[in-house]
N, C-alpha and C positions, 0 to 999 in steps of 0.2 A: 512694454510697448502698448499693450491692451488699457492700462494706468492714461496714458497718456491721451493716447485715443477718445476714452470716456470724460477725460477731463475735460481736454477738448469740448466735446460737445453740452456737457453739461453747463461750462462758461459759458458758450455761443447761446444757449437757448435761454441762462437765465440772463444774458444782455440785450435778446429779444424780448424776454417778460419784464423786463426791469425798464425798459424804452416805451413797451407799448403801455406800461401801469403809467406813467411819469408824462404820456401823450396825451392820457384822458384827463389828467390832472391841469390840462393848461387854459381853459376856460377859468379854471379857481385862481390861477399865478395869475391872468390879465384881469381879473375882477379884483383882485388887492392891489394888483399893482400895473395900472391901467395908463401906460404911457405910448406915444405913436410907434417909438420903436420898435416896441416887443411885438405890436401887432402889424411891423409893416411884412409885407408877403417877402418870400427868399427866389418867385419865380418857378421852381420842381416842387411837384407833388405838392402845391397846394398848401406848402408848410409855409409858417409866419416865422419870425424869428423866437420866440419865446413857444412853441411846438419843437423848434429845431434842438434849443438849447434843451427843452424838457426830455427831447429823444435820448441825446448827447449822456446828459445826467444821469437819468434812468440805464442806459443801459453800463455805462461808467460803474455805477451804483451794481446794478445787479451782477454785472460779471467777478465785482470784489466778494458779491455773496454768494455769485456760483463758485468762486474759486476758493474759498472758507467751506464752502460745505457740501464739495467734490469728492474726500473721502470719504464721506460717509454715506453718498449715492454711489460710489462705488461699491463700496461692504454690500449696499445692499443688494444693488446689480448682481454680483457676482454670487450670491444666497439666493438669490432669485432665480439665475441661471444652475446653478448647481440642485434647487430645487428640482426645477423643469426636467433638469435631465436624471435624475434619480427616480422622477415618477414615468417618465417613456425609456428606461430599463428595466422597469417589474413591468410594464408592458410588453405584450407578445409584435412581432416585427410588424404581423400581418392586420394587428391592432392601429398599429402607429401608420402603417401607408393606408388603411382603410381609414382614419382619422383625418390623414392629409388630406386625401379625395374628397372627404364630406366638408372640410374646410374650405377649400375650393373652390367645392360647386356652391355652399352655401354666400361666399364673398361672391360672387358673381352673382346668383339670382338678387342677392341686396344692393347691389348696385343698379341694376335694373330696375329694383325699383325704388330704391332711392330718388334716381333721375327721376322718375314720374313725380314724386311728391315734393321734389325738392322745389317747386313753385309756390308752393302755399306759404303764404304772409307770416312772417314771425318766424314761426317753428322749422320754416321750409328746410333751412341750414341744417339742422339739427337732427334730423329723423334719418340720414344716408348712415349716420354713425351710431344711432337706434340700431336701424336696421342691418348694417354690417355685423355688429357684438350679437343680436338676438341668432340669425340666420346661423350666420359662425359656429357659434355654440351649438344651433340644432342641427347643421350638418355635420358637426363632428360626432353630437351625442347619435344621432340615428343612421351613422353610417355605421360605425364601430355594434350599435345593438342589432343590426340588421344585414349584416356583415353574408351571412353566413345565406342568407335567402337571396340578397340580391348575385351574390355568385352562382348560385343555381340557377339562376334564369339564365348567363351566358355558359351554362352547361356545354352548350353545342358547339361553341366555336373550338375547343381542341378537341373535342371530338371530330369535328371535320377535318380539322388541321390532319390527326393521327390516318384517319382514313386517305387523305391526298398524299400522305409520307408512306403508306401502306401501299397503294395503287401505283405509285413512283417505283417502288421497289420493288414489285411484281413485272412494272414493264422492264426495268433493270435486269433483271432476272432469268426473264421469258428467252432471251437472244443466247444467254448464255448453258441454258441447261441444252441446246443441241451440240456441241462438241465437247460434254462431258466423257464421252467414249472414248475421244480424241485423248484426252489426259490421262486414261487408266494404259493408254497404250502409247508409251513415247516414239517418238521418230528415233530412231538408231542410223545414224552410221556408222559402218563397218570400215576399219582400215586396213589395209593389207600390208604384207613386208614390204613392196616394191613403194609405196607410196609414201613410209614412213620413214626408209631411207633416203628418198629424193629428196625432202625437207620443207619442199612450198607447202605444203599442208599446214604448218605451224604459221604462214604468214597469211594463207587462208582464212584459216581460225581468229586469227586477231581481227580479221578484217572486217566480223560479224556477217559475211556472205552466209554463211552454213547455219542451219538451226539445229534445234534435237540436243541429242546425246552422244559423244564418240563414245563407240563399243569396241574395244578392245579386246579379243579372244586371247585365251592364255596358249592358245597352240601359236598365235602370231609371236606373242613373246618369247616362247622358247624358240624359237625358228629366229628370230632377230636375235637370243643368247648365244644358242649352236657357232650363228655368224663372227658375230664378237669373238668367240672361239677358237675361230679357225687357226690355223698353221698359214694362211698364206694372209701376206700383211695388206694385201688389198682388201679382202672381204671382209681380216679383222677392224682396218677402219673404217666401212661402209655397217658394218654392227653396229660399233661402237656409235657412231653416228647416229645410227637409227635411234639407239634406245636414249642417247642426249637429247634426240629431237621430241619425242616420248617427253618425258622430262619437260622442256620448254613448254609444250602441248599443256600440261597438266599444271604447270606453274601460273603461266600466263596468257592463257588465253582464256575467252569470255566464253567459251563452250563448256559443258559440263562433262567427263570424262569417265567414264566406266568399265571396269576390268571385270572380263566374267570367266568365268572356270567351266563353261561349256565345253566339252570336247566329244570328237566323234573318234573312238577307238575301230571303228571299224573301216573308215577313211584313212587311208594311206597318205596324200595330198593334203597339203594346207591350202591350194585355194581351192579343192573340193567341200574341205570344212566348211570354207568361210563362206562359198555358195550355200551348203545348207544352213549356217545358221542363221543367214539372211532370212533363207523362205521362213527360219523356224520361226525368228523374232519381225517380219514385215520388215526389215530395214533395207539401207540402199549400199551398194558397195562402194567404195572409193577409193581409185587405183590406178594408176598406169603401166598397166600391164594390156596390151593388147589384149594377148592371147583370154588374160582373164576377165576382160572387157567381154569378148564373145561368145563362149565357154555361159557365163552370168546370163547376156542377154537373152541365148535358145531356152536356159532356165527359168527363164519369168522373175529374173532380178533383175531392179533397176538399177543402172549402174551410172556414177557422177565419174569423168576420164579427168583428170588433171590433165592431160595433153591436149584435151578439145577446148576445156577454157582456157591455157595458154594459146593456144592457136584462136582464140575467137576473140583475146583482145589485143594479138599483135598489130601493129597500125600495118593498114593496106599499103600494098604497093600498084601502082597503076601503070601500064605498058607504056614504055618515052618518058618514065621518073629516071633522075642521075640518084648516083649516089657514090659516094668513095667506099672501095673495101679494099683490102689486103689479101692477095691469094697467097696461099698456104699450103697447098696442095694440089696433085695434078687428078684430073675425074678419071670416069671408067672410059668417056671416050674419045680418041687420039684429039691431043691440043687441048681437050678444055682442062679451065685452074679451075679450081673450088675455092670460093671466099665462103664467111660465117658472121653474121650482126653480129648486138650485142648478145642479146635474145636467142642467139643460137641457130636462128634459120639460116640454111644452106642455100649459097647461091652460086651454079654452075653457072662459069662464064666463058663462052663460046670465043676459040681461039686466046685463053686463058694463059695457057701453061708455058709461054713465053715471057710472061711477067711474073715468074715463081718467086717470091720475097717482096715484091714491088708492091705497092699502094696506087691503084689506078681509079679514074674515073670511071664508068658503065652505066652503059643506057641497060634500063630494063626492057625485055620484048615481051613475056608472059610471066603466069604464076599457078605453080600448081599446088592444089589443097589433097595432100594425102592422108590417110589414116594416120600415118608416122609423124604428121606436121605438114608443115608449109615449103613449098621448094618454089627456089625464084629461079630466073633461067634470065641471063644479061649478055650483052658483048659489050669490049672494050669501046667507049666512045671516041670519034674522030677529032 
């Protein structure tokens, strides 16, 4: 392909040389052979018939002698390039882009001034391409021998550079070295048995609400083993449970999980333990255990209730809302049914207990927020 290319141009330019020699030759063709026609004009550029036919010739002529002796400009082309490139690989990299630059700048100052001199009579044409080869040459030769001095003058610029990547990185820096205390001491929380048998704590954990570390005490584990254990089939699969739910916790959730071999032999109690090993490790307990919710709080442990965030995102019920429920059971006082959402909240409905199996409509009248959850209070609507 490269063959083809250079033949290419080497025909095209010897049928321009071969056209414009055979151009200047045609005063000599009209002076031997001096007839109207050869000198009547063609109308473009100024050409005559006998200039046109000398163009024709010439370059007819020359492209049979570019194409005769196109192999052997190419041999040399390609000696010529193989040359070049053997002599800029014993050069060094920083030789050859410092050679580039002085080439460069020296083709551009020669151009500048070339233009300036390219008015003067005769020679004017002549001296841009003086001055391009001389210039050329001295900016490659004094860039490449002066290499080494002219980079010391722009000495300061990566040293500024280093210094603004140095001050960036200090301001970087500065915000983070105050909660490195923060890191030497993780946030723990604590789980108790009652909360890891419930089971919302594993759907917590995915939920990325929680941060920290779950801490796991091994006295919680053996107390959820014991359970597993047991002789009565309820508590062994409220165990079993637990420590599946365990399990899920540690599998798949984005919390990071930790078992610790802490224990207080002198504590009888496991949520007495798990109170002190809050204070021991700063962490927060997580539980629904009333009793160990307040037990914690006189302690000066923070406690997270899985029954206050279930109750703080149940959707409100508003006095005069309907709604369909099933009563199921009769309340503690004479006549009222007890219905239940889906969610679990309990709603005593006044004058109830005649609809025992039945699915009725009720108007709600209030709602009460207890420790225990949420309690709705309805009558059947008219």
């Amino acid at each position: 392909m490269l063959d083809r290319v250079l033949r290419f141009f080497i025909i095209l330019l010897a049928a321009i040389a071969g056209g414009a020699l055979l151009n200047l030759a045609t005063p000599f063709l009209t002076f031997f052979i001096s007839t109207e026609v050869l000198e009547t004009e063609m109308g473009f550029f100024k050409l005559s018939i006998a200039g046109f036919l000398s163009i024709l010739f010439g370059a007819v002529a020359g492209a049979a002698v570019g194409f005769l002796l196109s192999p052997f400009f190419i041999r040399k082309i390609k000696g010529f390039a193989v040359f070049v490139e053997a002599q800029l690989n014993k050069m060094p990299t920083h030789d050859v882009i410092a050679g580039a630059i002085g080439l460069l700048i020296g083709l551009i100052i020669a151009n500048l001034l070339g233009y300036a001199f390219s008015k003067i009579p005769v020679v004017g044409e002549y001296i841009p391409v003086v001055f391009s080869i001389v210039l050329g040459y001295l900016g490659i030769h004094i860039m490449i021998k002066k290499r080494q001095e002219l980079v010391s003058i722009f000495d300061f610029i990566p040293k500024f550079m280093k210094e603004l990547v140095k001050m960036r990185e200090t301001k970087q820096a500065a915000p983070k070295a105050v909660p490195a205390a923060a890191e030497d001491k993780p946030c723990y929380k604590l789980l108790d048995t009652s909360v890891i048998i419930d089971g919302r704590i594993a759907d917590i954990c995915e939920t990325g609400f929680l941060e920290g570390t779950l801490l796991i005490p091994v006295f919680v584990l053996e107390e959820l083993q014991h359970i597993a254990d047991s002789a009565d089939a309820l508590k062994r699969v409220r165990g079993r449970r637990g420590l599946d739910i365990l399990q899920k916790i540690r599998q798949e959730s984005r919390m990071k999980v930790k078992i610790t071999e802490e224990d207080f032999e002198d504590i009888p109690e496991v949520d007495s333990k798990l109170v002190q090993l809050a204070q021991q490790v700063g962490g927060k307990i997580i539980t629904n255990d009333f009793n160990l919710n307040k037990v914690a709080q006189l302690r000066g442990v923070e406690v997270l209730n899985i029954n206050a965030l279930s109750n703080a995102v149940k959707p409100v019920v508003i006095p005069g809302e309907s709604m369909q429920v099933a009563i199921v059971k009769s309340g503690k006082e004479a006549g009222q049914g007890v219905a239940y959402l889906e969610d679990g909240t309990m709603i005593v409905v006044e004058n109830g207990n005649r609809y025992m199996g039945e699915t009725i409509e009720v108007e709600v009248t209030s709602a009460l927020q207890t420790a225990a959850g949420r309690m709705i209070f309805a009558k059947p609507k008219n």
